[in-house]
N, C-alpha and C positions, 0 to 999 in steps of 0.2 A: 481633567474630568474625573469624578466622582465615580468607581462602578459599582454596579446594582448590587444590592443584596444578595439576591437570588442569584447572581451570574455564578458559571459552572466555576467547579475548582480548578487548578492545572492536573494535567497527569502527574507531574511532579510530587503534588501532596498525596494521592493516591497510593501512588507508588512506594509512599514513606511509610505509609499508613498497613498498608498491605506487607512492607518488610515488617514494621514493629510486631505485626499480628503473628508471622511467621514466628519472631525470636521468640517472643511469649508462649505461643505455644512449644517449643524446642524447650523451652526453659520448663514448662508447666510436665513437659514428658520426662525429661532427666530427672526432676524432684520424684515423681512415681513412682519411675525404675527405683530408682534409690531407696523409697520406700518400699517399695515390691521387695527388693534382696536382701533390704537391714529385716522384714519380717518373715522372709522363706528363704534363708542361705541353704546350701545343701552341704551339709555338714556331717560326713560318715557317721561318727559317732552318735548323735545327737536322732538321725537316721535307724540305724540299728536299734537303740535301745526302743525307740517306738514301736520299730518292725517286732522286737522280741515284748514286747509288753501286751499290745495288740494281738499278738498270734499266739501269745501264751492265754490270752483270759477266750479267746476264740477255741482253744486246744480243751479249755476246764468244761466249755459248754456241749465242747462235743461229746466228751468224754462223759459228762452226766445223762444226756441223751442216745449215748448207745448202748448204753447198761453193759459193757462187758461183750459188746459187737463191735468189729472189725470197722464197716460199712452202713449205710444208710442204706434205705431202700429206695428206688427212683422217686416214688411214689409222696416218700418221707422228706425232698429236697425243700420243696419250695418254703413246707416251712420252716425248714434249719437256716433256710437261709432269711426268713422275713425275723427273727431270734436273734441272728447274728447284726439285721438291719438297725434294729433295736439296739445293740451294743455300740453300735457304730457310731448310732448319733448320741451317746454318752461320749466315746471319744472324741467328737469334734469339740464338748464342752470340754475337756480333759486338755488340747490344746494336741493329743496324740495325733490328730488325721486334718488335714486339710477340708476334704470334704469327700465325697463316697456315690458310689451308684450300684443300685441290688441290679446285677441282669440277671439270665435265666439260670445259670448254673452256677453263680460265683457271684460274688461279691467285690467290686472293685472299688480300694481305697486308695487315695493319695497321702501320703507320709511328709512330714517335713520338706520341705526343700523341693517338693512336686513328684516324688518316686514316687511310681503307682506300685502300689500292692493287691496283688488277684488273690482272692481268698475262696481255695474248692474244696466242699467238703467231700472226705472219701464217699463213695456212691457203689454201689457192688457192680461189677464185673464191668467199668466204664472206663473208658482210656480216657481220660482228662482227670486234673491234679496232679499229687503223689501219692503213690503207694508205699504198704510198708516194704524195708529192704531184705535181702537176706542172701548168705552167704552161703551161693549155690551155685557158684561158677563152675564149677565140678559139673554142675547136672547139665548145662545144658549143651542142648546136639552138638554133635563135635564131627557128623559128616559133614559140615558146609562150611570148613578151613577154606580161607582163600587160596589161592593158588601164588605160585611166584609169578610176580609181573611178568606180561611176555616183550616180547619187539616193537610192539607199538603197533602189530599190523591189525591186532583185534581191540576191538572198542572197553572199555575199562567198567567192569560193574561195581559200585562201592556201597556199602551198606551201614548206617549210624544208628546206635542203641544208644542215647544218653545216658538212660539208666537200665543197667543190662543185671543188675540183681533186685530188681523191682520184682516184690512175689506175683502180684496177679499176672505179667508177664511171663513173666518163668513157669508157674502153674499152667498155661494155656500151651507152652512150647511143650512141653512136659506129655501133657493130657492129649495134645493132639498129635505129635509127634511133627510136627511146623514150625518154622520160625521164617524170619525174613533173610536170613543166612543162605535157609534151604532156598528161600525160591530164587535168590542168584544165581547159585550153584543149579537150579536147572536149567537157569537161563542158559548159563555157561556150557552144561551138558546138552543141550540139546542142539544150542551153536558153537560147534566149538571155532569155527574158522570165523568166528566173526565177533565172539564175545568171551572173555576169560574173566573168573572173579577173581579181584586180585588185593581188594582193601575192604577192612572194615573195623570200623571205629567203635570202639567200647566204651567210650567218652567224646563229649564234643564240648569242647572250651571255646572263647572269644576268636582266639586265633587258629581255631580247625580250620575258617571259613573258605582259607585257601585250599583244602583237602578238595574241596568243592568241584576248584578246576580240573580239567581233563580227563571226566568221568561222562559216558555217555550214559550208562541210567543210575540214580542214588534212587536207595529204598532208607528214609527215614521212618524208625519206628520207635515212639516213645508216647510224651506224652503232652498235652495243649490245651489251650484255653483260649477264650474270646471276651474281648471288651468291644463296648460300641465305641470306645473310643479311641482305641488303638489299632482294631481288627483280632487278626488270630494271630497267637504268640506258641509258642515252641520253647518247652523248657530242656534247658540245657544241661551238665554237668556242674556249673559251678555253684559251688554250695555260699548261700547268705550267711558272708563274714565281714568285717570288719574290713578285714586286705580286697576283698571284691569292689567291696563300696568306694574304697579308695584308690583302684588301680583303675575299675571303670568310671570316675564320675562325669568323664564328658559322654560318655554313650548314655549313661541314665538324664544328662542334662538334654540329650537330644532325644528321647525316648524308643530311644531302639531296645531297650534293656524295661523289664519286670520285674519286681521278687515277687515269686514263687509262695508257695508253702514249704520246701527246701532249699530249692534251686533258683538261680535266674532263669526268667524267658526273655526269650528276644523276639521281638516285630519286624515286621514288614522294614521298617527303616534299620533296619540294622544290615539286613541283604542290601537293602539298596546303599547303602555308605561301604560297604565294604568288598562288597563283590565288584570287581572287574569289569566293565562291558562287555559282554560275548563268552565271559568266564562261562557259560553253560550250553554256549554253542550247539545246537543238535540233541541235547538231551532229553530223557524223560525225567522226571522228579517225580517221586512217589513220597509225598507227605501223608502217612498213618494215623499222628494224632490228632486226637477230639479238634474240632470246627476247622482244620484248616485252609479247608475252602467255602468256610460257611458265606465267608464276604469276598472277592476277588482280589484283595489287597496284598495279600501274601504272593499268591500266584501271577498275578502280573509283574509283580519285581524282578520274579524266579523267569518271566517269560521276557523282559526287559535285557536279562542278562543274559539271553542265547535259548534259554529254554525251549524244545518244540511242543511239549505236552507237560504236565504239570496234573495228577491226578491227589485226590482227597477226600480229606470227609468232610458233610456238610452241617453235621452237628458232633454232640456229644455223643460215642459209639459203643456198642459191645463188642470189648476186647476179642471173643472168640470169633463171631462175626466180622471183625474189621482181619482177621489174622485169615482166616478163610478166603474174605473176599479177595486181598493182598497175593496169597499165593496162586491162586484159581486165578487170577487176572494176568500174571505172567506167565501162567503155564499155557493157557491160551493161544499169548502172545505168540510162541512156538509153533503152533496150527499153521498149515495151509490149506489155502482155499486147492480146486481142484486144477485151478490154472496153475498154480506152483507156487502163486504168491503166497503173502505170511497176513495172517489177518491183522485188520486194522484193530486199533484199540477199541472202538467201540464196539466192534463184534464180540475182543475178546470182553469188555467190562458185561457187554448182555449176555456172555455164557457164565460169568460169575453172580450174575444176579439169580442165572437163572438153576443156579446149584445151591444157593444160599438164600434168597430174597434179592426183591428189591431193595428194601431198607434193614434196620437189624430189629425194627418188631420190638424192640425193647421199654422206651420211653420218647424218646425225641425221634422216632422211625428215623434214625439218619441214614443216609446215602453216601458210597464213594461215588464223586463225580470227577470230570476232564475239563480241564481247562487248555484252553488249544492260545497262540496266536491269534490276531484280529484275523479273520480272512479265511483262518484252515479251519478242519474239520477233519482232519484226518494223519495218523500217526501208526506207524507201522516199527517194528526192531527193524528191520530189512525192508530198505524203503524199494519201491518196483523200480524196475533198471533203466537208466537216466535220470535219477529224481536226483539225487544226490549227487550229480555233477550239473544239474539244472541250480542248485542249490547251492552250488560251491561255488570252486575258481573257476578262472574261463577255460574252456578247452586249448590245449596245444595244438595250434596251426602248422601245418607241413607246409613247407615253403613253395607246395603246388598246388595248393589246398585252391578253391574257388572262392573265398572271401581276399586272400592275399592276391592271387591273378589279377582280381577286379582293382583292388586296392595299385598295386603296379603298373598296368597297362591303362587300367580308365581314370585313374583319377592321378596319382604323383605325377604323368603328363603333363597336366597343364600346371604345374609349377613345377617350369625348371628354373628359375631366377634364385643365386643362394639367396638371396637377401628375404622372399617371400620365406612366409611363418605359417605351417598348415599344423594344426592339433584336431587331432585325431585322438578319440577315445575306443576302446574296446568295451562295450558293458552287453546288457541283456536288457532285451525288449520284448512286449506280450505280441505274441504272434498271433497269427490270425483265427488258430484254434483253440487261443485261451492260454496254452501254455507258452513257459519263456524261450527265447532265443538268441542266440550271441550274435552281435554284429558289430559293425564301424559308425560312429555317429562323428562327423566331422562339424565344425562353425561357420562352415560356409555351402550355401543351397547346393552347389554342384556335387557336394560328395554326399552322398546316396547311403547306406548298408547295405550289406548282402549278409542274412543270416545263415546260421550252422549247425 
């Protein structure tokens, strides 16, 4: 018999149909790729020279526009920056930039091979970019020496200046007689059974990030920036060379890594690739420079990795103001309330606002703000007594304790047979009044807990 026309196909030809579409497309993506790498390889040298050609003809326009000044004025930004927009798109005919985006305070361009480039023009008295350097190690405060590590019974303050002969910096530690040293060193004096300074870094390379670990508060102070498409980045020590480009090129392939105007920064994914799980367990992180918690990107990785609080700026800030707020915020910290406890971070952040401002009044009003864990709201040096074994390991049971009794006489009775298989877990459960509880959670209905 003849069949119709119109009659259905088998699944079989479908099926053929539907792989061939598959390979074609697999075949149509590799040819892209391929294309995509033969026209943007990431190639150090090739890299570089752009970065230095680019930021050199950006250096000529600043330099014409300051007449013989340091700084721009806030005021003066937006158009150095829509000037420098203008250059930018010469360079993408030039074949120099990938392609570019003006945000508020920078300019961010993509380089060969997809490395972004943040372009900040110096701005007076504002922690984001580079500043000029200068060779004043000599000057600055020399009471807030860390101390020698102790026994491990007090919690570890660690403190990081990437660029620690940065002038505008050093001029504010100078003028105000503050730095981020000192407000360790009060932390430390004012607990001493509980917190000792004991590290800090006058440099922070690729590989500090381990330094990170078993530090219960780090006060980073330097200096940052913000792309919409990266989030907020942290410039580090290592200076754009030739040997950087080529020793980091999978971190810049992954973009955890920026250049700078001198230095690399590093993003939100560069914590998250390199940090540990838990590597921050229980700590505070005080990030200082400009936006770094303008977006929550940074600060959820830092709270991803153990963090308990994570405090910042939310824009571009004034140095003397952000250096004010920073030590008035730990010195607070040290306060207690009248019950004996020690105040929470937010009490102490609204006694520092309320010494200094709420914002710094300068151009972008920025704010330090907290960034807590999903769920809390609350963060203390000295947490109130039982938080912190609420928070930890389980308690030690006395072998006459009332959770073991029960465990022994009420429930291991009914299996005596070896061969029966009873697991038994120890963990913590929310109790009836909200907070947690240690108990026995067993796989079988008849075992019960008793909390403790």
């Amino acid at each position: 018999m003849k069949r119709s026309e119109n009659s259905s196909k088998s699944p079989t030809f479908y099926f053929s149909l539907l792989a061939a579409a598959l390979f074609l497309a697999a075949v149509l993506l590799f040819l892209l790729l391929r294309f995509w790498i033969s026209r943007h390889p990431f190639e150090p040298p090739v890299v570089l020279e752009s970065y230095q050609e680019v930021r050199g003809q950006l250096l000529q326009l600043e330099e014409a526009a300051l007449s013989g000044r340091d700084a721009f004025s806030p005021e003066e930004l937006s158009d150095v920056l829509d000037a420098a927009a203008l250059q930018a798109d010469e360079y993408l005919h030039q074949g120099l930039l990938e392609r570019y985006v003006q945000e508020e305070d920078c300019l961010y361009m993509e380089l060969p091979g997809g490395v972004g480039y943040v372009y900040t023009p110096p701005v007076e008295n504002l922690q984001g970019g580079t500043a000029a350097s200068l060779s004043l190690g000599a000057l600055r405060p020399q009471a807030a020496a860390p101390e020698a590590a102790g026994d491990g019974s007090r919690k570890s303050i660690l403190t990081i200046e990437p660029t620690p002969s940065d002038a505008n910096l050093l001029a504010n530690y100078l003028t105000s007689g503050r730095s981020p040293d000192q407000a360790a060193r009060q932390v430390a004096e004012a607990l001493p059974d509980d917190y000792v300074f004991d590290r800090n870094l006058d440099a922070f390379l690729p590989e500090s990030v381990q330094e990170l670990t078993a530090h219960s508060v780090i006060l980073w102070y330097g200096h940052g920036g913000y792309t919409t498409e990266h989030g907020p980045s942290l410039e580090i020590s290592t200076p754009v060379d030739l040997a950087g480009l080529e020793t980091y090129q999978t971190c810049f392939a992954n973009q955890e890594f920026l250049l700078g105007d001198e230095h690399f920064h590093v993003t939100a994914k560069f914590f998250e690739e390199h940090l540990e799980d838990g590597a921050l367990e229980g700590s505070l992180v005080y990030l200082a420079p400009c936006h770094s918690v303008q977006d929550t990107r940074m600060a959820e990785v830092l709270i991803q990795k153990g963090a308990d609080l994570v405090a910042g700026t939310t824009n571009g800030i004034f140095i003397r103001y952000n250096l004010f707020m920073l030590t008035d915020f730990f010195t607070a910290l040290t306060n207690r309330y009248e019950d004996g406890s020690y105040w929470t971070a937010e009490d102490a952040l609204a006694w520092a606002r309320s010494q200094n401002g709420e914002t710094d009044s300068l151009f972008y009003h920025a704010q330090v703000g907290l960034c807590y864990p999903h769920g809390e709201r609350e963060y203390r040096l000295i947490p109130l007594a039982g938080e912190e074994e609420a928070a930890g390991s389980p308690p030690t049971l006395a072998g006459d304790s009332a959770p073991v009794r029960y465990l022994n006489e009420a429930i291991l009775p009914q299996y005596p047979a070896p061969a029966d298989t009873l697991e038994i877990s120890f963990r913590q459960f929310e109790g009836a009044g909200g907070g947690n509880v240690w108990g026995f959670q067993g796989d079988r209905p008849q075992l019960a807990y008793l909390g403790c």
